[in-house]
C-alpha positions as CSV (number, residue, x, y, z in Angstrom):
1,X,78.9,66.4,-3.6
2,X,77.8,69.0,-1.0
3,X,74.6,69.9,-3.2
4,X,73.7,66.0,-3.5
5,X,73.7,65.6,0.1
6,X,71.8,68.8,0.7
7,X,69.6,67.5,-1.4
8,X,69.0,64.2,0.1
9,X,68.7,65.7,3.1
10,X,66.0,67.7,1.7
11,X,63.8,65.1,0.5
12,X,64.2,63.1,3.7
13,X,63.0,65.5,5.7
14,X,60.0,66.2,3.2
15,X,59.2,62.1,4.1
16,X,59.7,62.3,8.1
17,X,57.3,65.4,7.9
18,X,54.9,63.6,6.1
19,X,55.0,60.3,8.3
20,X,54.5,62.2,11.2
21,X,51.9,64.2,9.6
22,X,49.7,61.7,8.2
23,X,50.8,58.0,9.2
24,X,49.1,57.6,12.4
25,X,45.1,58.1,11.1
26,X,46.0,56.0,8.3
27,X,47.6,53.1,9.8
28,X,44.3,53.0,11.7
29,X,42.6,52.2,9.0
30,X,44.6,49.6,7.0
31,X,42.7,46.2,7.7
32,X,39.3,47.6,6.3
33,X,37.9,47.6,3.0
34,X,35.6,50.2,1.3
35,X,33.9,50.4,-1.8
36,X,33.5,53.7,-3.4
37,X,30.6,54.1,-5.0
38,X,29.4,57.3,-4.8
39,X,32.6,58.9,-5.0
40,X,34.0,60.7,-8.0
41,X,30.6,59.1,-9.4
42,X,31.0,61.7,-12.7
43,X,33.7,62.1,-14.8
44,X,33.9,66.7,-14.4
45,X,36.0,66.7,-17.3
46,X,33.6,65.1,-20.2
47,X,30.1,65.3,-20.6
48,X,30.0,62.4,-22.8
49,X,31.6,60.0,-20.4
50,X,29.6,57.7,-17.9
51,X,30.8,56.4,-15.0
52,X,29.8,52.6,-14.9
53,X,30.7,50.0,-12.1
54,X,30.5,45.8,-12.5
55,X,31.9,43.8,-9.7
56,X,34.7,41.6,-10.2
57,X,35.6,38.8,-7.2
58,X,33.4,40.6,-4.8
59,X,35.2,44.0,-5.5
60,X,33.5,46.7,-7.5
61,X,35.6,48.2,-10.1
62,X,34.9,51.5,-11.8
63,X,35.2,52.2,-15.3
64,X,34.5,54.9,-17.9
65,X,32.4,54.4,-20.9
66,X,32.2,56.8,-24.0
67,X,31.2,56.3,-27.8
68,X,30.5,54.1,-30.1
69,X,32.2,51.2,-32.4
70,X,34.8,48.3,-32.1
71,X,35.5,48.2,-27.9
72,X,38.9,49.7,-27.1
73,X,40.2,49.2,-22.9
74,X,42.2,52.2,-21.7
75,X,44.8,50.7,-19.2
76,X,46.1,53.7,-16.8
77,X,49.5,53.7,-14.7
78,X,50.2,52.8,-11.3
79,X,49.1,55.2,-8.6
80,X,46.8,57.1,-11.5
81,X,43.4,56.1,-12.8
82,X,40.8,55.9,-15.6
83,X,40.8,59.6,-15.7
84,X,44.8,59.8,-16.9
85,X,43.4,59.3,-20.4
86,X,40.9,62.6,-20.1
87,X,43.4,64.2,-23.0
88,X,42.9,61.2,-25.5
89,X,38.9,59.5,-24.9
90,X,37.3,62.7,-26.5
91,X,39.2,61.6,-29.8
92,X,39.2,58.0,-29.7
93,X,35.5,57.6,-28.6
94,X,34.8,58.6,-32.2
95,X,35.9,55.5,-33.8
96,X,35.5,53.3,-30.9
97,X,33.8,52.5,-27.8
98,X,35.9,53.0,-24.8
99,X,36.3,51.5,-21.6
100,X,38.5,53.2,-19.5
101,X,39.0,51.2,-16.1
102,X,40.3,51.8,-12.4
103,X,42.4,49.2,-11.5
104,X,41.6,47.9,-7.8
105,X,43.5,50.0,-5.7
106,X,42.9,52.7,-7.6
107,X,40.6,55.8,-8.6
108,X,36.9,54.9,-7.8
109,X,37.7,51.4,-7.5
110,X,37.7,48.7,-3.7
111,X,40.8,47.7,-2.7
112,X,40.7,44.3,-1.8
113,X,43.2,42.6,-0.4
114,X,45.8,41.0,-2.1
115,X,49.2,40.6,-3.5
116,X,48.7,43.6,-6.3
117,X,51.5,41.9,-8.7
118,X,51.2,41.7,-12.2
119,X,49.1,38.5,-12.2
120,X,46.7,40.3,-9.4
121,X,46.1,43.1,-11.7
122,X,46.2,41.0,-14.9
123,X,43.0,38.7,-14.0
124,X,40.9,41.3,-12.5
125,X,41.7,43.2,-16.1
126,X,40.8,39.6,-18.0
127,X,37.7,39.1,-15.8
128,X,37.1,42.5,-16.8
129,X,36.5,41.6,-20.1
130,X,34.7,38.4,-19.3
131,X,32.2,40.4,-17.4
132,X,31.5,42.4,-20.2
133,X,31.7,40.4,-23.1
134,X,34.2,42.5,-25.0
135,X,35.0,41.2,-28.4
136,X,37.5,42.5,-30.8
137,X,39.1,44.7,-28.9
138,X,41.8,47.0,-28.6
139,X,44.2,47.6,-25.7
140,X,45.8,50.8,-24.7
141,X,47.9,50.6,-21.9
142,X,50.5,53.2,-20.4
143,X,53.5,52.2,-18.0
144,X,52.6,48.4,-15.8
145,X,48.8,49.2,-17.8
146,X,51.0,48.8,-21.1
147,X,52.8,45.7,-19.3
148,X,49.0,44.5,-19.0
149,X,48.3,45.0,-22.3
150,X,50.7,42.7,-23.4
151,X,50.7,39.9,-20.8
152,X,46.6,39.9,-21.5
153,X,47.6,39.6,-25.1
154,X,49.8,36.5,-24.3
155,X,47.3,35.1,-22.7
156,X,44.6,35.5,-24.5
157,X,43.3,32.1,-25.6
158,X,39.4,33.3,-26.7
159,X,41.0,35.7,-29.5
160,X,39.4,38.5,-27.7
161,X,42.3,41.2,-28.2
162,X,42.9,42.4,-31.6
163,X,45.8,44.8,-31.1
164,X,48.0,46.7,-28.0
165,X,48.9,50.2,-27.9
166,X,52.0,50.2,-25.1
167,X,53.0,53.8,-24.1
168,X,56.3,53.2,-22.2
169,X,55.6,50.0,-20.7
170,X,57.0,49.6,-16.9
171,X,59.1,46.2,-17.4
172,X,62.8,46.9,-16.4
173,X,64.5,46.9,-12.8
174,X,63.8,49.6,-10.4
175,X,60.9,51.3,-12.4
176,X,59.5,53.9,-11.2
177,X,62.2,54.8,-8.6
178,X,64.4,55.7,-11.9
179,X,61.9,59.1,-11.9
180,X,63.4,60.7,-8.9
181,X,65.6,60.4,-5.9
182,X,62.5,61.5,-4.2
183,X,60.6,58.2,-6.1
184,X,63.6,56.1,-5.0
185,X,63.4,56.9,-1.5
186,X,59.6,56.6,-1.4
187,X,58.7,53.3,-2.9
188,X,62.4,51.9,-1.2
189,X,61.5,53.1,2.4
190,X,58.0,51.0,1.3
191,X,59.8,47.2,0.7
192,X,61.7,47.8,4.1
193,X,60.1,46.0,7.6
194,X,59.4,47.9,9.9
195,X,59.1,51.1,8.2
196,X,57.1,49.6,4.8
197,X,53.7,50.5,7.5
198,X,54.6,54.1,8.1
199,X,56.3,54.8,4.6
200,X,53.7,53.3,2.5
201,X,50.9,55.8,4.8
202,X,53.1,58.9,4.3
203,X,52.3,60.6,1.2
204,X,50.8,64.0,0.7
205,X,50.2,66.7,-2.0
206,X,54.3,67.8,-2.4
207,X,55.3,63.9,-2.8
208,X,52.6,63.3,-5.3
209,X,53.6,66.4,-7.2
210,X,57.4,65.9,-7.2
211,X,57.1,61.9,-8.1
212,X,54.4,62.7,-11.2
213,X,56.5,65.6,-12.3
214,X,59.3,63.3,-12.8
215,X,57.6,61.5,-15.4
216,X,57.2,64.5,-17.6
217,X,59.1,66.0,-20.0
218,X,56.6,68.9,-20.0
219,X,56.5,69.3,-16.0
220,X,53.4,71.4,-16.1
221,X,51.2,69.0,-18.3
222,X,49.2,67.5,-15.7
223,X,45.4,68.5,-15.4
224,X,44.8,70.1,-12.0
225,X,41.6,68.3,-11.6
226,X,43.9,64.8,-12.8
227,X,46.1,65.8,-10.0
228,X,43.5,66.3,-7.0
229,X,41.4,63.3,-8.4
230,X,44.7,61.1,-7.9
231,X,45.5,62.4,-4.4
232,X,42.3,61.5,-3.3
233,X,42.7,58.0,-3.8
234,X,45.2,58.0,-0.6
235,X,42.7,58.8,1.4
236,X,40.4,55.5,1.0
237,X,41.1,53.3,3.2
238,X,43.5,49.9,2.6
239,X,45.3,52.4,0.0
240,X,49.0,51.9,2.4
241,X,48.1,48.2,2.2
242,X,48.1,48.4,-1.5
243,X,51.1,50.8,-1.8
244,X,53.2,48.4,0.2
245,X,52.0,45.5,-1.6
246,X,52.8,46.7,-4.9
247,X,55.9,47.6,-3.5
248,X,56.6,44.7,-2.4
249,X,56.2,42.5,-5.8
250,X,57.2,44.6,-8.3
251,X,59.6,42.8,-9.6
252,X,56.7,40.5,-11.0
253,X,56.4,43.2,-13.7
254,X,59.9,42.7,-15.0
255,X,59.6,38.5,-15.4
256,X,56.1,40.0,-17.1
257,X,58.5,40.2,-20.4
258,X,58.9,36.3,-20.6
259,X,55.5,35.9,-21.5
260,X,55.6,38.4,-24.4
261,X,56.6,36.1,-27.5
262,X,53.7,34.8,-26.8
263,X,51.5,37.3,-28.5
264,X,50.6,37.0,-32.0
265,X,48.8,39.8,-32.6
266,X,50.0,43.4,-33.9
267,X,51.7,45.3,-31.3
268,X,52.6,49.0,-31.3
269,X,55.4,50.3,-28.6
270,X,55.3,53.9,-28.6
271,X,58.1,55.2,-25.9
272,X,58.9,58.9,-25.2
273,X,62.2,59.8,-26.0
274,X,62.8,60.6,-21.9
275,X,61.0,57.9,-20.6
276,X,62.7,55.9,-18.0
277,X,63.3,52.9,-19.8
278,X,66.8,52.9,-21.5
279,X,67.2,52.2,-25.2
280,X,68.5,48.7,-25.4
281,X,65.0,47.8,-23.2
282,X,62.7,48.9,-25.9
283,X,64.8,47.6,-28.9
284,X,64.9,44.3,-26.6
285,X,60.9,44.4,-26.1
286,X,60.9,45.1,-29.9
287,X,62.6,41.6,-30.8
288,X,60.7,39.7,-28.3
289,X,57.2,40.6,-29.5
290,X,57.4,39.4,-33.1
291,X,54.5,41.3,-35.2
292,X,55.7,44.9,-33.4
293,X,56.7,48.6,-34.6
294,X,58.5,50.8,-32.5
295,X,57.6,54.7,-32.3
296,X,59.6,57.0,-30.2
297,X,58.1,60.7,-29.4
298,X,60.4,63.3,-29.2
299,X,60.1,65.7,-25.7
300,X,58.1,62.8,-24.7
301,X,58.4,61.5,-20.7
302,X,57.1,58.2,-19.3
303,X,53.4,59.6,-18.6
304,X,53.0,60.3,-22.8
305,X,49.3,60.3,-22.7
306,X,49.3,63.1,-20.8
307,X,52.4,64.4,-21.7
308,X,52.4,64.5,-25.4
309,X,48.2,63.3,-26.6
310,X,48.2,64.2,-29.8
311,X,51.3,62.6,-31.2
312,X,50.4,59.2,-29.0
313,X,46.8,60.0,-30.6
314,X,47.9,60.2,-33.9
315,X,50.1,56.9,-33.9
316,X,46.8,55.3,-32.6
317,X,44.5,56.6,-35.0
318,X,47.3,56.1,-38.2
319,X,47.7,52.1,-36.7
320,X,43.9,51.2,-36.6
321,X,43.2,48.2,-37.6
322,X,40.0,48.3,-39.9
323,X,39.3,44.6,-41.0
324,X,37.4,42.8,-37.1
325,X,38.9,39.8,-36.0
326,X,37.5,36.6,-36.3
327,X,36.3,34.7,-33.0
328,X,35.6,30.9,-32.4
């Protein structure tokens, strides 16, 4: 009991510091918008990728491209960005043509204002693929970019999507505050008034560490450029806005699931064996989905893409589906 409250006592301080270090400039800056175009403008890790932009309700949105073939939308996690997938594009841009997006709020991408629920993210996604005139197409999402996948799937009334990939979707009560008690305290202090404006302003370098690690099995899988790429994105302005938003309505991802017997196209889960859903979640998103296959990867946490590639790779790659869907 002694050690549990040590360690509480630990983490808070690690928050107070940071609120005092960092909330004040921040806070400064929370009712402005700013687009970010000609930052992270190439991708460092892959000379075959290029960085592309198309705006989207008067917000420009950053996406990868790369390769040739059948399109195929890469989906990333909250509080990540296009450039979580750098360990599986180099593979799948040889049998299809990725596009690997920032959500708004994220990576390279404005962040306008909004309410930054599921439905916010889900039509900038489906306007996404408006915009471009994707056909055919294959989702892969990983944790609420999974979630995504599926509710885009269940709503998809042109027949544009073809098949979902979803890595460890985030569904289920409390999400991402079951990674840490450091997680817990964060994104709690950030539904709070009154301390939602500081707490949502007060991350640095250790809290972004800690909270990552605690989606992976193997803790030291993270690319260092991945990792300094992410904690730049805290530094544009509106991001506490964002932060405290999401916060705020996540529970939009769980009621997400009621829309998911709505899809009748082939689905493939894929959920590492330590990821922070619980068992009887995924055999329950199993049943719901009707044409779906469950794959479980062993020493596998909730960030499997970057976690465990090849195996999600693999799965991918065996699950194709050859034969192209027929439009109207």
């Amino acid at each position: 009991m002694k050690t549990i409250t040590k360690q509480i006592l630990f983490l808070i301080c690690i928050l107070i510091s940071a609120l005092h270090l960092q909330s004040k400039n921040s806070i400064l800056q929370e009712n402005k918008i700013t687009t970010f175009e000609n930052i992270d403008s190439v991708a460092s890790w892959s000379t075959n990728v290029k960085v592309n932009y198309v705006t989207i309700n008067n917000s420009s949105i950053r996406y990868l491209t790369s390769g040739e073939g059948d399109p195929m939308i890469l989906i990333h996690s909250v509080r990540t960005r296009s450039d979580f997938f750098q360990k599986l594009i180099p593979e799948l841009s040889k049998q299809y043509k990725i596009y690997a997006i920032d959500l708004p709020g994220h990576g390279g991408s404005d962040i306008p204002k909004g309410k930054y629920d599921e439905a916010f993210f889900r039509d900038y996604v489906s306007q996404f693929i408006d915009a471009l005139q994707l056909k055919n197409t294959t989702i892969v999402g990983e944790s609420i970019g999974a979630t995504l996948a599926l509710t885009i799937a269940a709503n998809d009334s042109l027949n544009n999507i073809k098949q979902v990939f979803a890595i460890n979707p985030a569904d289920y009560k409390v999400g991402i505050k079951r990674s840490s008690l450091l997680a817990r305290i964060v994104f709690t202090s950030c539904e709070i008034p009154g301390i939602n404006l500081v707490a949502s302003n007060a991350e640095n370098n250790l809290i972004l560490k800690r909270i990552m690690r605690g989606g992976l099995y193997n803790k030291d899988a993270i690319p260092s450029d991945l990792f300094k790429l992410v904690a730049k994105t805290r530094k544009h302005k509106g991001f506490g806005r964002f932060f405290r938003a999401f916060s705020k309505h996540y529970s939009s991802w769980i009621k997400a699931r009621e829309m998911y017997s709505n899809i009748k196209i082939p689905v493939t889960l894929i959920y590492g064996d330590h990821d922070w859903s619980h068992l009887e979640e995924r055999e329950a998103n199993k049943n719901i989905i009707k044409n779906s296959s469950l794959n479980t990867l062993k020493n596998t946490g909730h960030f499997a893409s970057v976690d465990n590639p090849n195996e999600v790779l693999e799965i991918i790659l065996d699950n194709k589906i050859n034969t192209s869907l027929k439009t109207k």
